[in-house]
C-alpha positions in Angstrom: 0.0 0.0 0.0 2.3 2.5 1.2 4.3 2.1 -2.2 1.4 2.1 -4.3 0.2 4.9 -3.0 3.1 7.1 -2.1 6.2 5.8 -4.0 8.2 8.6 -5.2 7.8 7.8 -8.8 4.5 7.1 -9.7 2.8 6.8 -6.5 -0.9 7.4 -6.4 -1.1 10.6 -4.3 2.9 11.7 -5.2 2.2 11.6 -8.7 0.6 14.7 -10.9 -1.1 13.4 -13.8 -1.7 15.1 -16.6 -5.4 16.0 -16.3 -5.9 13.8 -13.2 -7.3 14.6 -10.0 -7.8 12.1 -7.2 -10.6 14.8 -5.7 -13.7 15.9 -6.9 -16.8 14.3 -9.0 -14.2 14.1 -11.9 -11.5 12.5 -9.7 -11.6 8.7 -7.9 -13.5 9.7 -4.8 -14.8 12.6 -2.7 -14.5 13.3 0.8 -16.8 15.3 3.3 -15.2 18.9 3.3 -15.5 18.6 -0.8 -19.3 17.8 -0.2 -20.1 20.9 2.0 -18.2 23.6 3.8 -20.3 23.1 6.7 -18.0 19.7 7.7 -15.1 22.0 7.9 -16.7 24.5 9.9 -18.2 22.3 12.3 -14.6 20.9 13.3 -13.4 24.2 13.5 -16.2 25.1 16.0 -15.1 21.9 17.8 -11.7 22.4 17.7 -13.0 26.0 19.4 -14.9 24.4 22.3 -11.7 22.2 23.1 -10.1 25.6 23.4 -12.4 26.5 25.5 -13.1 24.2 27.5 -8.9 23.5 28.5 -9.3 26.9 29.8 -8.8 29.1 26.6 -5.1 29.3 26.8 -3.3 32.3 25.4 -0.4 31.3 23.6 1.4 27.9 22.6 -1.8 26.4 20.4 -0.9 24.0 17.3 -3.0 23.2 14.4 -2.0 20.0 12.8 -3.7 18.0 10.3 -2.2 14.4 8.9 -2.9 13.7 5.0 -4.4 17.1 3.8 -5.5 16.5 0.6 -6.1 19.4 -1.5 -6.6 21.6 1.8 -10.2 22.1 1.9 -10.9 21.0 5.3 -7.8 23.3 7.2 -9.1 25.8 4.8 -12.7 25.8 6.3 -11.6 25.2 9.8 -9.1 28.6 9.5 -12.2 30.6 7.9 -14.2 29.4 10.8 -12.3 29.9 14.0 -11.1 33.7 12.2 -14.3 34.6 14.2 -12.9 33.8 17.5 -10.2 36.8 17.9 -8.9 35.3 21.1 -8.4 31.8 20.0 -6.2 33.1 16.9 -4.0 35.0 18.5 -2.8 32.0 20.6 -2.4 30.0 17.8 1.6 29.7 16.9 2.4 27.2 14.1 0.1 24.7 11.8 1.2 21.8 10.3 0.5 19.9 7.8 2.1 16.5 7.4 1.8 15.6 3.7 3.9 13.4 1.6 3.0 14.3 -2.0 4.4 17.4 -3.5 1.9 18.6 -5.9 -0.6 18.2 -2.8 1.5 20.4 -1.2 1.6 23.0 -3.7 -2.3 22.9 -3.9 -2.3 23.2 0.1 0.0 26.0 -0.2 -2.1 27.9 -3.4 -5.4 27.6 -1.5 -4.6 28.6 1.6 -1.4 31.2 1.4 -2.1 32.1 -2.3 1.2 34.4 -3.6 2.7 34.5 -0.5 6.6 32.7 -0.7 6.9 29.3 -0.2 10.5 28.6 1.1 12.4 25.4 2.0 13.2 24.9 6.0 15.3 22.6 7.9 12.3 20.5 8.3 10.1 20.8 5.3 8.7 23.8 3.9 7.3 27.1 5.5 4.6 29.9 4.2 2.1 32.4 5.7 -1.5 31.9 5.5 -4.5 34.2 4.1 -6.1 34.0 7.8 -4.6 36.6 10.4 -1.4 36.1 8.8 -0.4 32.4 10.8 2.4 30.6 9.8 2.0 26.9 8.1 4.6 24.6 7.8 4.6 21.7 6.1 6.1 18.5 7.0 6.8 14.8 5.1 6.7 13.3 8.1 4.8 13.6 11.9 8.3 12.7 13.2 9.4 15.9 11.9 6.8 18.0 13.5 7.9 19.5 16.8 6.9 18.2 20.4 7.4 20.4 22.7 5.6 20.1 26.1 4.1 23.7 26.4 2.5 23.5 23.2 -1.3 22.7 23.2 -2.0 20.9 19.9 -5.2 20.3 18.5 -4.6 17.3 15.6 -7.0 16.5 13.1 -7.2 12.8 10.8 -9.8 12.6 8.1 -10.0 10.2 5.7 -5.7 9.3 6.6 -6.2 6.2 8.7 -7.7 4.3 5.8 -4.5 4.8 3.3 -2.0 3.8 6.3 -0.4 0.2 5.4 -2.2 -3.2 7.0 -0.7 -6.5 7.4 -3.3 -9.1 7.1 -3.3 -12.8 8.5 -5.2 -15.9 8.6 -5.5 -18.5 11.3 -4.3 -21.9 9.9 -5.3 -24.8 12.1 -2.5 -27.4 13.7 -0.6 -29.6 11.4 -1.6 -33.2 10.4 1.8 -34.2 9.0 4.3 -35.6 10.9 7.3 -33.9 9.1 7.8 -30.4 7.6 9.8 -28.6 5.0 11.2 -25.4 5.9 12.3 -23.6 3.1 15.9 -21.7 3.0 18.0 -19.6 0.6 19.7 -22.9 -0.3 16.7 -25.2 -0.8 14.4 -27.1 0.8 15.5 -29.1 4.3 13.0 -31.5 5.1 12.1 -31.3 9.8 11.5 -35.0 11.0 10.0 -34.0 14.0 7.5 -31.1 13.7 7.9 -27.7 15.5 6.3 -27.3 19.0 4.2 -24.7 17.4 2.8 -27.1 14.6 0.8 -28.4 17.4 -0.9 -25.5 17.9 -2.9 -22.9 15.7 -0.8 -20.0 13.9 -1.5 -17.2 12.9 0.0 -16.9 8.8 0.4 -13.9 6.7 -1.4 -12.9 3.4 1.2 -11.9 1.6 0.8 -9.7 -1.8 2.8 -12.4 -4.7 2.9 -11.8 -8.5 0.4 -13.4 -10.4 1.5 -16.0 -13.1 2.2 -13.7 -16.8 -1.0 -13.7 -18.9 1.4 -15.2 -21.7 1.4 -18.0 -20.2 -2.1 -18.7 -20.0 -4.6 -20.2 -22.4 -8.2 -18.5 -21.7 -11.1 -18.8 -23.4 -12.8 -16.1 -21.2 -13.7 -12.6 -23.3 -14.0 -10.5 -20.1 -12.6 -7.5 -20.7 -12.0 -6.9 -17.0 -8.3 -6.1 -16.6 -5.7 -9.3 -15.0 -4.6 -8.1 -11.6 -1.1 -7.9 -11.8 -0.8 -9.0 -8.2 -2.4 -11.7 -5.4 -2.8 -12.6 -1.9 -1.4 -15.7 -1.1 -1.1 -17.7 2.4 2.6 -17.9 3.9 3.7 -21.3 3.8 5.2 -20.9 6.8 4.7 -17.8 10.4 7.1 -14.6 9.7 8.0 -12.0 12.3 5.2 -10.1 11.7 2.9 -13.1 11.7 4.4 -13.7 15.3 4.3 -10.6 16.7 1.6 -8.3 15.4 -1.4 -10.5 16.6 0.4 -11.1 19.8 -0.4 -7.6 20.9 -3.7 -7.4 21.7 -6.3 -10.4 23.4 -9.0 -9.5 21.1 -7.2 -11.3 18.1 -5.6 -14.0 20.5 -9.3 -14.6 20.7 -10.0 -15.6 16.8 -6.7 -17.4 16.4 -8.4 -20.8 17.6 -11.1 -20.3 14.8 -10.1 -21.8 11.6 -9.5 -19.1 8.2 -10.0 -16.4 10.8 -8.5 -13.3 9.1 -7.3 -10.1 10.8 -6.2 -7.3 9.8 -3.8 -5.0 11.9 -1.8 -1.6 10.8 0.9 -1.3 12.7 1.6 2.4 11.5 -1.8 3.6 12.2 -1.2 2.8 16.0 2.1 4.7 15.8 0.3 8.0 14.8 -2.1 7.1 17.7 -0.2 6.6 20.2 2.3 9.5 18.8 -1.3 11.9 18.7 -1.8 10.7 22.5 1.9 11.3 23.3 1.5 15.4 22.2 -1.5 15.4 24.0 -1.0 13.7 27.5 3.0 13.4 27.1 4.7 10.2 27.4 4.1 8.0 30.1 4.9 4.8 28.4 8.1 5.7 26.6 8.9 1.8 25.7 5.6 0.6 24.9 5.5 -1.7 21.6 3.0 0.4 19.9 5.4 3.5 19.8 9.0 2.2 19.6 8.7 3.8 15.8 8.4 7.1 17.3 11.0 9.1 19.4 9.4 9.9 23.1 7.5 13.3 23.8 8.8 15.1 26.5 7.1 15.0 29.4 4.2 17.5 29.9 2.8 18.5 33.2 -0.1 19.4 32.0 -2.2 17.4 29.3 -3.6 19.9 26.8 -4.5 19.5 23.2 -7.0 17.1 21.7 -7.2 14.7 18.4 -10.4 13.8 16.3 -10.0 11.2 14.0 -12.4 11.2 11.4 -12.5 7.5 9.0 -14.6 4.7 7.9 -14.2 0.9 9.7 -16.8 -1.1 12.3 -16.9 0.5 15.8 -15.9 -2.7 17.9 -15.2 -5.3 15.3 -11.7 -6.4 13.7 -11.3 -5.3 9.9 -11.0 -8.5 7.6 -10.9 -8.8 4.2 -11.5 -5.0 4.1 -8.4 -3.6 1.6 -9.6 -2.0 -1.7 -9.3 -0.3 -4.7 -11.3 2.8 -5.4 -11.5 4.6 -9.4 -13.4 6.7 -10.7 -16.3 6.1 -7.7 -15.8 2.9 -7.9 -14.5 -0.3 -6.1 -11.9 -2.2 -7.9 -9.7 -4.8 -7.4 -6.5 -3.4 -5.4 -4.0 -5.7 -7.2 -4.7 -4.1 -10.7 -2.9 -1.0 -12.2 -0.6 0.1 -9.2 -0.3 3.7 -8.6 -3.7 4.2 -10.5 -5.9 3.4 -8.5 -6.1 4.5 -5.1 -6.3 1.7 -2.1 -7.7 1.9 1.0 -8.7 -0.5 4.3 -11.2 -0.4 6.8 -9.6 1.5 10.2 -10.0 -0.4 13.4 -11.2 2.7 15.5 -10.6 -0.2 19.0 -7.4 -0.6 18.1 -6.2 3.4 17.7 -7.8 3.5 20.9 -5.5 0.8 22.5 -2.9 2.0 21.3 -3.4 5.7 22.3 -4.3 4.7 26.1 -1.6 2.9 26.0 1.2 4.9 25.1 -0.1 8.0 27.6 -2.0 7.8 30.9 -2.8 10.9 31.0 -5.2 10.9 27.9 -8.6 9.6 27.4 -10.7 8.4 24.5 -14.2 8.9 23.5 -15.8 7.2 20.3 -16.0 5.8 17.9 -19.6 7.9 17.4 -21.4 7.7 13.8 -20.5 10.9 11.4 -24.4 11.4 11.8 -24.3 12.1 15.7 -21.4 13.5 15.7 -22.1 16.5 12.9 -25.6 16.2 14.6 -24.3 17.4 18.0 -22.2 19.9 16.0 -25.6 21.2 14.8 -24.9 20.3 11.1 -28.8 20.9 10.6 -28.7 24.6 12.4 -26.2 25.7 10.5 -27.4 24.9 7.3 -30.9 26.3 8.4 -28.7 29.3 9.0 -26.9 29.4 5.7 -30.2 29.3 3.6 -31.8 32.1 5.8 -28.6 34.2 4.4 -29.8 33.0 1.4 -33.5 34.0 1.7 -31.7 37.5 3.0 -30.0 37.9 0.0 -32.9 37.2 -2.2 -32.3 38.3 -5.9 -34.0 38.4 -9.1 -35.5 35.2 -10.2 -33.5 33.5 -12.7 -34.4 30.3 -14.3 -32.4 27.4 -13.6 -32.0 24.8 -16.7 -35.5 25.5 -17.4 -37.3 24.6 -14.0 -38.1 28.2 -12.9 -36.2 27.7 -9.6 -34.4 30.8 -8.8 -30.9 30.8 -8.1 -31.3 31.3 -4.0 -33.5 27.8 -4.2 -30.8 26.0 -6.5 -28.3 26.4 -3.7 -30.5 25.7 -1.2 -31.6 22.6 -3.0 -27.6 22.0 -3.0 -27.2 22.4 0.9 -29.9 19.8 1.7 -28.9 17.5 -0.5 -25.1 17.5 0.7 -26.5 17.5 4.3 -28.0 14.5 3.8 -25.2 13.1 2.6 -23.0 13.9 5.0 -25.7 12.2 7.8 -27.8 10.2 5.7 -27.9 6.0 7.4 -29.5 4.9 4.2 -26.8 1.9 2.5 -25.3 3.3 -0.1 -26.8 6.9 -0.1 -25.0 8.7 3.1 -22.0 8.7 5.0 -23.8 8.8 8.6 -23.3 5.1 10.0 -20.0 4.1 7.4 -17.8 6.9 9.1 -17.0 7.4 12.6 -15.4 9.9 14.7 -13.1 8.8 17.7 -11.8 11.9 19.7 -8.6 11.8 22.3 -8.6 14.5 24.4 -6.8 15.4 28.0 -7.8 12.8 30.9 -11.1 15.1 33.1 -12.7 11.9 34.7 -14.6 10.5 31.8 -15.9 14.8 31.3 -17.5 13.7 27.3 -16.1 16.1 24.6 -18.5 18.1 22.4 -20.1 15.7 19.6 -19.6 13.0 21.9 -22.3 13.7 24.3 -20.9 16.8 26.2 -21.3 20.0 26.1 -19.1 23.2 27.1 
């Protein structure tokens, strides 16, 4: 995944096609803040009640968002939070972490427009169009400052999903008597079978070439594209079949189940637990789930908050969940690499884990459906509020392709609709049940965040 997708050459999202966007209705997919401002402003307005709620601190606030896209969303959450005077003028950096960069130079058009866009020791730096705050923009979260009088406020959307996944399948004990292992210089045939052949294992799918179409006689006239690649079932356990599955009882729990498949990303419980480190500081310096990360300093005062916006079950472990996506479509992920763009459900449970585990001094509320979550925000108030502006404004009546809507109505008409997409629970028309929103915020005795069930 993580080559497909951000390879230097020819990686989906590092790679500027000639007439190609990844975004839009013209593009492979759309995300929320491309369907309606409102999802933007409503995190801003979150972000602002975290604010407030940690006491409205005057100096020392960070903004940072993982995988950016084109940056609509920061856009939106900048516009919005421009209302709240006192809030900008504590804010000191925003960062974006981004890896592509002609994503990066569409982050930096949008929201800093002419303004110079120069190289710094640890990515590049520019000023934005809001209240003049500095954005710096990072390959890397590594190479995003921690420092522990900063308050930062982290947002994920949509960047879980595209984080690698190792999948595996529980293989039952063996039958045989004797085993082959295989090694660099052939096969060596095991007498007596391993103490672990006695037992269930967990085995890794592993992504393998498919045989050359030349060498294949078909008589099928499907016009369906060969997938280039394949999973196929390790012969034998690996080190990360060994130890990945080891970390957690709730997949100890499906390893005695026969064909059981799991699916774990490692990486995605680094960020957690790195998200959790910033917020709460690092309590845990040598747990497993943030060895890839250096350790925060030590803060004496949790501040900050995360919200981690995605699609994956609530409770349940992903399987079977990775995917190709063209053209608003699902497609097999082993055709065309670095064309089509991948993705896998996220297992909200186990960024949880992992971000409880790597700070005490954090706690975690969620996973909540999109629709309650935007509902709380009052999605439905402020787009009520945006079409009185609208019956404000009023205007002439002009004739929309022929209907003899006016203009005010079309947009209106174009507010509900990407309402209801945003919170519709209908399969296959809305995005209210698929996505979720997990929040980790500074431990206050179980106090619920806003959109969670709280309130300021």
């Amino acid at each position: 995944m993580r080559q497909c997708l951000t390879a230097p050459d020819g990686g989906y999202y590092t790679t500027n096609r000639a007439g190609r966007d990844q975004f839009g209705q013209r593009g492979d997919f759309v995300t929320s803040p491309e369907i309606s401002q409102i999802f933007g402003e409503l995190l801003g307005l979150w972000l602002t009640a975290e604010w407030s709620i940690q006491g409205r601190k005057a100096q020392g606030v960070e903004i940072i968002e993982v995988g950016p896209g084109r940056g609509t969303l920061m856009d939106d959450i900048l516009r919005s939070i421009s209302n709240f005077k006192t809030l900008v003028s504590s804010v000191e950096d925003i960062y974006l972490v981004e890896a592509s960069p002609w994503l990066r130079a569409a982050q930096k058009e949008l929201l800093c427009g002419d303004c110079p866009f120069q190289e710094v020791p640890i990515g590049h730096r520019s000023i934005s169009k809001y209240a003049g705050l500095p954005i710096t923009w990072c390959e890397d979260i590594r190479f995003v400052p921690s420092k522990p009088d900063k308050t930062p406020f982290i947002f994920a959307h949509e960047f879980f999903d595209a984080l690698p996944i190792h999948a595996f399948q529980s293989v039952p004990p063996s039958k045989t008597s004797s085993q082959t292992l295989s090694t660099p210089t052939g096969p060596i045939s095991l007498n007596a079978p391993s103490p672990e052949a006695s037992k269930p294992q967990w085995r890794e799918l592993l992504v393998t070439s498919t045989i050359p179409s030349s060498l294949i006689t078909s008589t099928s006239q499907s016009k369906k594209p060969k997938a280039d690649f394949q999973l196929s079932l390790a012969k034998a356990s690996n080190p990360a079949s060994l130890l990945l599955p080891s970390q957690s009882p709730r997949y100890k729990a499906l390893l005695p189940i026969a064909d059981s498949v799991i699916e774990i990303s490692p990486e995605s419980h680094s960020y957690a637990a790195e998200f959790a480190r910033r917020i709460g500081g690092s309590t845990k310096p040598n747990s497993s789930t943030s060895s890839a990360l250096p350790p925060a300093p030590h803060k004496s005062e949790p501040s900050g908050a995360a919200l981690i916006l995605d699609y994956g079950p609530s409770s349940t472990i992903p399987t079977s969940t990775l995917r190709g996506i063209r053209s608003h479509q699902f497609v097999s992920p082993f055709t065309s690499p670095g064309e089509v763009d991948l993705s896998a459900d996220v297992d909200f449970t186990a960024l949880a884990e992992a971000a409880l585990g790597a700070s005490e001094k954090v706690e975690v509320h969620g996973p909540v459906e999109q629709a309650d979550f935007l509902g709380q925000m009052g999605i439905h108030e402020r787009a009520s509020q945006l079409m009185r502006t609208l019956d404000k404004k009023g205007g002439a009546r002009i004739e929309v392709d022929g209907s003899g809507q006016s203009q005010v109505e079309e947009r209106k008409k174009i507010i509900k609709e990407a309402v209801e997409r945003l919170v519709s629970r209908l399969p296959g028309r809305g995005m209210g049940t698929l996505y979720k929103a997990l929040a980790i915020v500074p431990d206050r005795g179980g106090r619920k965040p806003v959109g969670f069930g709280g309130d300021l």
